[in-house]
VEXTOR-461528 format. One line per field, with one value per residue: x, y, z of N, C-alpha, C in turn. Coordinates in steps of 0.02 Angstrom, whole numbers. Layout:
# VEXTOR-461528
nu = [X / ...]
nv = [Y / ...]
nw = [Z / ...]
cau = [X / ...]
cav = [Y / ...]
caw = [Z / ...]
cu = [X / ...]
cv = [Y / ...]
cw = [Z / ...]
END
This chain:
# VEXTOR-461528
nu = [42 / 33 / 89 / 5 / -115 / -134 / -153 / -260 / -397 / -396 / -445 / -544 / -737 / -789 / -885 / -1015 / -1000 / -1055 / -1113 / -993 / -864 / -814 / -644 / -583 / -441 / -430 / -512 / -434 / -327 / -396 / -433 / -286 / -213 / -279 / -282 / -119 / -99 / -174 / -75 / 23 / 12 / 5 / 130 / 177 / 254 / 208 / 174 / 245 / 278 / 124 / 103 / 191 / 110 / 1 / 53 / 83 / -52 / -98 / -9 / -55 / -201 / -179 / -98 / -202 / -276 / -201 / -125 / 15 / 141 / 105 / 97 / 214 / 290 / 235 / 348 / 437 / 407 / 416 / 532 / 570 / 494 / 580 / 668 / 652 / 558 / 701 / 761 / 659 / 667 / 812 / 885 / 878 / 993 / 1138 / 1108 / 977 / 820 / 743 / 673 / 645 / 527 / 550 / 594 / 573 / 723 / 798 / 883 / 854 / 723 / 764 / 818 / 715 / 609 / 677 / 698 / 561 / 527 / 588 / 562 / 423 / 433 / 504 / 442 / 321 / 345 / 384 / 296 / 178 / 226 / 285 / 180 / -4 / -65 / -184 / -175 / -55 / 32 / -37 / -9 / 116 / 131 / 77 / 148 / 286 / 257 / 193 / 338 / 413 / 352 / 351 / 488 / 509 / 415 / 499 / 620 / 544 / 489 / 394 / 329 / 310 / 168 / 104 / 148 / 93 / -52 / -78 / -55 / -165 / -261 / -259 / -261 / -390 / -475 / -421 / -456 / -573 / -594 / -531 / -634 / -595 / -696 / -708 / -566 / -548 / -634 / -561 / -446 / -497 / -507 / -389 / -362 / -384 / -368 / -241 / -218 / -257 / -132 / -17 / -86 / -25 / 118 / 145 / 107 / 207 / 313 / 333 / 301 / 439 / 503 / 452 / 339 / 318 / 333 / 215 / 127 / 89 / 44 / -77]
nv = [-60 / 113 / 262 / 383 / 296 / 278 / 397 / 421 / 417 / 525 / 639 / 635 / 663 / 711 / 814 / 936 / 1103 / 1263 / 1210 / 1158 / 1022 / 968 / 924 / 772 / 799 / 945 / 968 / 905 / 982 / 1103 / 1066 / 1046 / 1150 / 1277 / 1219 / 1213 / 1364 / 1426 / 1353 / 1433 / 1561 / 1541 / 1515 / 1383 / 1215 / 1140 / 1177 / 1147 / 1015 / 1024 / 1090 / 1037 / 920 / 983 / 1049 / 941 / 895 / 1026 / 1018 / 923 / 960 / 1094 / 1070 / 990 / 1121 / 1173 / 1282 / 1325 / 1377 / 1409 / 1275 / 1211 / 1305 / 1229 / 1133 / 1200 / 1270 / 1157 / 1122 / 1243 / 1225 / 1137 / 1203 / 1316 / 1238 / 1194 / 1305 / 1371 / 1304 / 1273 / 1425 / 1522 / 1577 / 1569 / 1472 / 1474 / 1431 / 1462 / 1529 / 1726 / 1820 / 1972 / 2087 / 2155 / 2195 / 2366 / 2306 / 2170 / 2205 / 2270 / 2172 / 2071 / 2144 / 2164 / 2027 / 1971 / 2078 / 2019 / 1900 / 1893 / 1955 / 1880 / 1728 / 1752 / 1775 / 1670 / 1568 / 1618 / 1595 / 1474 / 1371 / 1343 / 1391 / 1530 / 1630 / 1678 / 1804 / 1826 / 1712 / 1695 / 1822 / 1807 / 1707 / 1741 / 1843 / 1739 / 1664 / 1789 / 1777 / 1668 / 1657 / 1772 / 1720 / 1612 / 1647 / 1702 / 1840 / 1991 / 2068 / 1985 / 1935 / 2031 / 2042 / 1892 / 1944 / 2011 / 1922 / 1852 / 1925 / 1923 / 1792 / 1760 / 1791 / 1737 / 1597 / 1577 / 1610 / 1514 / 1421 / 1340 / 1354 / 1293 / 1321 / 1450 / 1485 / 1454 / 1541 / 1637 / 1610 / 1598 / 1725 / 1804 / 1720 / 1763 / 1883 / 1893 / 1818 / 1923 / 1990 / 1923 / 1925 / 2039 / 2073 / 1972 / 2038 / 2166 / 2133 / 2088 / 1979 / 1784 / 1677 / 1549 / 1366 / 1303 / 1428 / 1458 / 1322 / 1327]
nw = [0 / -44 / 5 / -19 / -45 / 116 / 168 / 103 / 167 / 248 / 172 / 136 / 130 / 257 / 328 / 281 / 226 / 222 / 90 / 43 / 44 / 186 / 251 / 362 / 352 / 346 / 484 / 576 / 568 / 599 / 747 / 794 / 758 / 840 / 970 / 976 / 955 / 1070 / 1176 / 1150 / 1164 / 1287 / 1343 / 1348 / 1337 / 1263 / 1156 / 1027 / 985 / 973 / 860 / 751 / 731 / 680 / 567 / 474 / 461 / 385 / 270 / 183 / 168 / 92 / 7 / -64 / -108 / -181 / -122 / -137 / -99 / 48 / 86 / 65 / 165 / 276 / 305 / 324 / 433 / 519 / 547 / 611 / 708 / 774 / 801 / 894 / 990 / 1068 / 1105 / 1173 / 1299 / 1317 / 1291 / 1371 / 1440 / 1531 / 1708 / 1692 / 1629 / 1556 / 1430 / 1406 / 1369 / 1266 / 1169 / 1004 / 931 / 835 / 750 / 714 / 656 / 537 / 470 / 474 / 391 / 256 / 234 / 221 / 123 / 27 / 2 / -9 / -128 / -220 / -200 / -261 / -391 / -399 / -375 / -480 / -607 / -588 / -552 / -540 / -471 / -419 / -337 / -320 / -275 / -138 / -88 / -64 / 7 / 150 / 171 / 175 / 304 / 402 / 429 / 463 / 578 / 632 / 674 / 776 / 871 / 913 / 971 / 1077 / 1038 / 1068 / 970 / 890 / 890 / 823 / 707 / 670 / 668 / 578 / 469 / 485 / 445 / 309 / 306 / 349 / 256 / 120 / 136 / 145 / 7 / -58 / -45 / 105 / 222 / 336 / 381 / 381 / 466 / 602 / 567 / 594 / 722 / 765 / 757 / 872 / 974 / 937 / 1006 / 1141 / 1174 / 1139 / 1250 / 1338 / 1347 / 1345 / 1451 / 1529 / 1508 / 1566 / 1683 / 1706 / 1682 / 1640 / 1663 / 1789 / 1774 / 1835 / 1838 / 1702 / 1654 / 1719]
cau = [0 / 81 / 67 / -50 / -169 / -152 / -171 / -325 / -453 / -400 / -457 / -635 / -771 / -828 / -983 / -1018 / -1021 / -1086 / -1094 / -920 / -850 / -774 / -608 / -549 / -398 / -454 / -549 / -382 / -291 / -434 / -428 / -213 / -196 / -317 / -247 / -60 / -114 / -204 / -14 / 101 / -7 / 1 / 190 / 169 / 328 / 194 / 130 / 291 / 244 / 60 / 123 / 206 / 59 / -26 / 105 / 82 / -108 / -85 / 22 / -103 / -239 / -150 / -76 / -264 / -312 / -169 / -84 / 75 / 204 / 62 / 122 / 292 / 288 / 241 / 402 / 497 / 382 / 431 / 617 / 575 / 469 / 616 / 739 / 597 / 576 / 764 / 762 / 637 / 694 / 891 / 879 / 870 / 1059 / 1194 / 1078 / 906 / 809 / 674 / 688 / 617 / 500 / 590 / 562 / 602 / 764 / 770 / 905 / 794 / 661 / 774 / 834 / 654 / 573 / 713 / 702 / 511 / 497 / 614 / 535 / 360 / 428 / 532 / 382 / 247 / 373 / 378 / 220 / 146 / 267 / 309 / 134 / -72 / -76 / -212 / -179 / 18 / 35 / -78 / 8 / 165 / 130 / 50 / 205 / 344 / 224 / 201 / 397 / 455 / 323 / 403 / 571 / 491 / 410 / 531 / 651 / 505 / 485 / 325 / 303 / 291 / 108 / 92 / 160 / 44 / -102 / -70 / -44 / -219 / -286 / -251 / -281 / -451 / -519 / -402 / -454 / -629 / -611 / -512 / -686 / -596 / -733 / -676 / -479 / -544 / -636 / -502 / -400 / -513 / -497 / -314 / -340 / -426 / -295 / -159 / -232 / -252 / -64 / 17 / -76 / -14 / 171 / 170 / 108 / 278 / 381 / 298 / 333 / 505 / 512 / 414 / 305 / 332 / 287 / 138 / 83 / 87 / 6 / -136]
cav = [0 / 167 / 333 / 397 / 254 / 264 / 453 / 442 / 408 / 591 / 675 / 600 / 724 / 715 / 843 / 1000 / 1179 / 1286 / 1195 / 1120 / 972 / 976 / 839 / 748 / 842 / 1005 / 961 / 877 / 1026 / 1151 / 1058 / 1037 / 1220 / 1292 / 1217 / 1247 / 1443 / 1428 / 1346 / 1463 / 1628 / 1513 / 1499 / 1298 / 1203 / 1072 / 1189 / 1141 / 963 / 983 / 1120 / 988 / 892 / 1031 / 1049 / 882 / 923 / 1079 / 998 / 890 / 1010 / 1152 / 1055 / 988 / 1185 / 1220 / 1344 / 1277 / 1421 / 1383 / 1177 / 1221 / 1342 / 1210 / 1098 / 1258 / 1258 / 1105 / 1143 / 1296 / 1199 / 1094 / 1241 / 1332 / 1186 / 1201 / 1381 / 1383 / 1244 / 1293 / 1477 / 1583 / 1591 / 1512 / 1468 / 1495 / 1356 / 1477 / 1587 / 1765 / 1894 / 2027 / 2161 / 2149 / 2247 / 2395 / 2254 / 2124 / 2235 / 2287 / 2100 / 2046 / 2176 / 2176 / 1973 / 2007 / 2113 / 1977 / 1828 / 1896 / 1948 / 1797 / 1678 / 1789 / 1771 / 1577 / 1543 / 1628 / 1570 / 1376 / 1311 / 1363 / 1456 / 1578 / 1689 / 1708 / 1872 / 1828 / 1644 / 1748 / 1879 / 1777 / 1646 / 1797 / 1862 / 1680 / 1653 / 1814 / 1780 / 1611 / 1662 / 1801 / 1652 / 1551 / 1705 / 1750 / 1920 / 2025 / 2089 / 1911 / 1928 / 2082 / 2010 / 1842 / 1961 / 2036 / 1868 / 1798 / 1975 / 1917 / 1695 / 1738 / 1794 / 1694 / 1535 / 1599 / 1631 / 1447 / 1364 / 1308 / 1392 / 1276 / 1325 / 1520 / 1502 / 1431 / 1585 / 1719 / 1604 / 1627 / 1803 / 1819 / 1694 / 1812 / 1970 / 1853 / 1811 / 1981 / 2029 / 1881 / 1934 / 2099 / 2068 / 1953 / 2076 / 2223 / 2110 / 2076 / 1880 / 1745 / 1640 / 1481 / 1317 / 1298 / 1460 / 1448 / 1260 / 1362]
caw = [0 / -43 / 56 / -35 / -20 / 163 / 186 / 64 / 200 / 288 / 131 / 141 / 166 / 333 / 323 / 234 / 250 / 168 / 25 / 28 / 97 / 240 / 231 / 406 / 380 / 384 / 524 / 631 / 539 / 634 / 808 / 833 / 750 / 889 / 1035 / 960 / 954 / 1126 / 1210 / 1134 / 1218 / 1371 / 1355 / 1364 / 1285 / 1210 / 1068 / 985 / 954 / 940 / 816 / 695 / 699 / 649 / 504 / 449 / 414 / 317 / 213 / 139 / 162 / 70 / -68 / -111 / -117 / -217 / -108 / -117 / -37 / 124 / 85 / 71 / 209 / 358 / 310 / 360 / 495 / 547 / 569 / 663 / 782 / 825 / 817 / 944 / 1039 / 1117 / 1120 / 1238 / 1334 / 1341 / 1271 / 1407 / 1458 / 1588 / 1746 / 1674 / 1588 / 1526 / 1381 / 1412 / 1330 / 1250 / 1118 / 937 / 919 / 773 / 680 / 699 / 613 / 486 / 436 / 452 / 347 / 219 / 210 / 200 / 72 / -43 / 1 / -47 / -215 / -252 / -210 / -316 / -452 / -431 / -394 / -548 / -656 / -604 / -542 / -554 / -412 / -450 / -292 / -310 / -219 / -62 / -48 / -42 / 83 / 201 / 164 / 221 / 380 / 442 / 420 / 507 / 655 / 682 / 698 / 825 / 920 / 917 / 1004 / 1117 / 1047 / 1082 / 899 / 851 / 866 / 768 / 644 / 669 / 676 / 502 / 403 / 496 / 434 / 240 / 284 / 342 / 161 / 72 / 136 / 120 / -63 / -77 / 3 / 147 / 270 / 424 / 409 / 381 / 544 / 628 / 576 / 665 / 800 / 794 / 765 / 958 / 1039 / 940 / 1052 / 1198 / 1161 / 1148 / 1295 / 1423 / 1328 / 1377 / 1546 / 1585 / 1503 / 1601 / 1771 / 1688 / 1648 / 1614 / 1723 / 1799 / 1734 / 1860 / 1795 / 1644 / 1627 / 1751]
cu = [44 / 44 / 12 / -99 / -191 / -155 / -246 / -384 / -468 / -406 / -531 / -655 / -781 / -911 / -952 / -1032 / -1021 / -1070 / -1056 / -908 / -799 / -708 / -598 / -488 / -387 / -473 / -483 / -330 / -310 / -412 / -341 / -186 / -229 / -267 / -156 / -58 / -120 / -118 / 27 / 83 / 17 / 67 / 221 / 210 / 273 / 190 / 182 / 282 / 183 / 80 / 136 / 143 / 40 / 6 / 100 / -13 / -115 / -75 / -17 / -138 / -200 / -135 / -127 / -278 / -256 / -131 / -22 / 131 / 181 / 82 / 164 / 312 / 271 / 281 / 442 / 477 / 412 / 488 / 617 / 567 / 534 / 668 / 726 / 580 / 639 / 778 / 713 / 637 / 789 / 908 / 900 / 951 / 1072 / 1115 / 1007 / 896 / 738 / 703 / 620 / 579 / 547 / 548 / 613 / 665 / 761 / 829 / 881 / 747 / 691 / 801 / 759 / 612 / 595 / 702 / 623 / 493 / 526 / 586 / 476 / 365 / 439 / 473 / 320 / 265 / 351 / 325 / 164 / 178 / 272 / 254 / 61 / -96 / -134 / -222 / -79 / 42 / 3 / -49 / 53 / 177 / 122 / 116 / 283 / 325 / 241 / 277 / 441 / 409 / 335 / 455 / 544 / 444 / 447 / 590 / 609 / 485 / 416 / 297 / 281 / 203 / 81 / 87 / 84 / -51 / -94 / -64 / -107 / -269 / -318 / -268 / -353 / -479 / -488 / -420 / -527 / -641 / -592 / -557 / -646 / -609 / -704 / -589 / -499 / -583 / -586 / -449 / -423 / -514 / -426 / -300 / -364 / -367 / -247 / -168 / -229 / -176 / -40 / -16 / -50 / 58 / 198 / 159 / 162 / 297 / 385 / 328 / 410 / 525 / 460 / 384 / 326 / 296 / 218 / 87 / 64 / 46 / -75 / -186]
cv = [63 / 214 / 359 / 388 / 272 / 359 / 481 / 444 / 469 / 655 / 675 / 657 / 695 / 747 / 914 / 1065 / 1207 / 1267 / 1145 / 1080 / 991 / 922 / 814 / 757 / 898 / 995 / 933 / 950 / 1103 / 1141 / 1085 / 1126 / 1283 / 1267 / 1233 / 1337 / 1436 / 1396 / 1389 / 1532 / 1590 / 1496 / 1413 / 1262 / 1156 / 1108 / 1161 / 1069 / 947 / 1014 / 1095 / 950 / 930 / 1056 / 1024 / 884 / 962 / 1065 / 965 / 924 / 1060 / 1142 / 1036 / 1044 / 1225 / 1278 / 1325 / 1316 / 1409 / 1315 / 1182 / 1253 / 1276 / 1154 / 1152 / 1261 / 1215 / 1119 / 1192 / 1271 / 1189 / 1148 / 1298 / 1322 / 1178 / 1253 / 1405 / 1352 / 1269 / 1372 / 1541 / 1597 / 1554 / 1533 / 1494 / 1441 / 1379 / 1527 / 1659 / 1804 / 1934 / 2060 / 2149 / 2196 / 2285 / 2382 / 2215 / 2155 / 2256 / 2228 / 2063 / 2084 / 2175 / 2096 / 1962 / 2012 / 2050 / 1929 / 1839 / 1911 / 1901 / 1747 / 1702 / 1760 / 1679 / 1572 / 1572 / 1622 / 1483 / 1338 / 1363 / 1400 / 1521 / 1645 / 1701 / 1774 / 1833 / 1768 / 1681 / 1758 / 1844 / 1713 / 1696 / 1816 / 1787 / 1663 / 1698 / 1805 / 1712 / 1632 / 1722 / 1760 / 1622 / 1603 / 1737 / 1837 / 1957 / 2033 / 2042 / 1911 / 1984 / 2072 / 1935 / 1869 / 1997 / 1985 / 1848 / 1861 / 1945 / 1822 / 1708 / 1731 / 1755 / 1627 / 1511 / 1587 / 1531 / 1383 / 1334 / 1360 / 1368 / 1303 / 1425 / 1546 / 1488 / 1488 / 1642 / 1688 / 1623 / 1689 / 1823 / 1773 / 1722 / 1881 / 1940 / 1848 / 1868 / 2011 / 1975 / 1886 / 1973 / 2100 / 2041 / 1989 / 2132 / 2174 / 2074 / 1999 / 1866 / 1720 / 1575 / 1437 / 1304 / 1350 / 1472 / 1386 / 1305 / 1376]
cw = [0 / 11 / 50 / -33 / 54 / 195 / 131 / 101 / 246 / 245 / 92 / 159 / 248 / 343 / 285 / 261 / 219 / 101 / 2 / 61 / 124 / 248 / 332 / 409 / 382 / 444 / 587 / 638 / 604 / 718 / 839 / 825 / 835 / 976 / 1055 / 994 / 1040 / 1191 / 1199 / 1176 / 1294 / 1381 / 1358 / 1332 / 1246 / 1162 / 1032 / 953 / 927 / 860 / 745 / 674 / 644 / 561 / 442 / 406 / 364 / 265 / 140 / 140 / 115 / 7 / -118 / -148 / -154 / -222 / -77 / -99 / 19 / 123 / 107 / 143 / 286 / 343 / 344 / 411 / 561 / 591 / 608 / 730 / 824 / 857 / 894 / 1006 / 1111 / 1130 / 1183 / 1301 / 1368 / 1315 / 1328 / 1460 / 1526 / 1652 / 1741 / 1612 / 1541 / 1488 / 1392 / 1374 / 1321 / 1199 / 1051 / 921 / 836 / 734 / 671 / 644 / 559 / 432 / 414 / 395 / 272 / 186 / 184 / 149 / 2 / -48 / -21 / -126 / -256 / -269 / -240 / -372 / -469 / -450 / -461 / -597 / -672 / -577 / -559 / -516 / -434 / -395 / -258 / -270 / -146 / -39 / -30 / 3 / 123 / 233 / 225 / 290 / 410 / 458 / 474 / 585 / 673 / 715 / 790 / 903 / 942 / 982 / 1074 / 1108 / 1036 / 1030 / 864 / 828 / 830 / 702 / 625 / 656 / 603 / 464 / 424 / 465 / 361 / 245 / 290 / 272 / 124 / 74 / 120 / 44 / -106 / -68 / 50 / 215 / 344 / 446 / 410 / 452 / 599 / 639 / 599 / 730 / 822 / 799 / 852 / 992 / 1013 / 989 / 1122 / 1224 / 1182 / 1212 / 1373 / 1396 / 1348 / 1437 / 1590 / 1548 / 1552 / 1683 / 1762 / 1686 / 1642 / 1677 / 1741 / 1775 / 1753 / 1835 / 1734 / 1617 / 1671 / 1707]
END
């Protein structure tokens, strides 16, 4: 039995909405994304594994719908997780086992904006050139935002969700327009746990670290 065979049964409808079918991996895609979002405001080291899951859905979800810099995009994912993963785990310097809130420095913002601006042109270029893509720009953008608000996750840095709140700005409608209604609700949910987020971010930076593990699983 190949792969394909055996990932064919998580591409089954499930039920419909408006209209459209709904697959069983949208629908795993919806749940692990959600509670991912909902750990990372909460500082929680699991999002990083449910995270991959979450990855691992997309992937197939995304590539059905043809938005393949969003496919491509949660393999890079992936690698962040892990790189993420130990960063917030061993990150936070000699005798500290927690990596802290901080603030986006103004080289950070000038490497991110600068890498940004290339990576959305580069991947417009591809994608309307080397596949069918019929929303080349918006996979793009959304491809560069998601990209620099990892790395700002992954660092702990406050702006991270600024950033996360501007790419869920441009997934809601796009995913809308792609019929996938359950992954475009999904992303105003992430837009409410990204405000949720930035404000339990600034609250430990404001009391100058992070919280403890008890509070934080709380």
């Amino acid at each position: 039995m190949s792969l394909a065979d055996m990932l064919q049964p998580l591409q089954q409808p499930l039920f419909t909405l408006l209209d459209t079918p709904v697959s069983w991996v949208e629908v795993l895609g919806f749940g692990s994304g959600a509670l991912c979002v909902w750990l990372v405001a909460r500082q929680h080291i699991a999002n990083w594994p449910i995270g991959i899951a979450n990855n691992l859905f997309f992937i197939l979800l995304f590539t059905q719908a043809g938005l393949y810099a969003d496919a491509g995009l949660q393999i890079v994912f992936i690698a962040l997780a892990a790189y993420g993963w130990w960063t917030w785990t061993h990150g936070g310097g000699p005798g500290s086992g927690t990596l802290p809130v901080r603030r986006t420095t103004r080289t950070e913002w000038l490497w991110l904006l600068a890498a940004g601006a290339v990576g959305t042109t580069g991947l417009t270029l591809l994608l309307d050139r080397a596949t069918d893509s019929t929303v080349p720009f918006w996979d793009a953008l959304t491809t560069a935002l998601s990209l620099m608000a990892t790395y700002g996750q992954c660092r702990k840095r406050l702006e991270s969700w600024w950033l996360w709140i501007a790419a869920d700005v441009v997934y809601i409608p796009l995913y809308a327009h792609k019929e996938l209604y359950l992954t475009s609700l999904l992303y105003a949910g992430f837009l409410t746990l990204c405000l949720i987020g930035l404000r339990n971010w600034h609250r430990d930076l404001a009391h100058g670290g992070p919280r403890t593990t008890a509070e934080a699983v709380a």
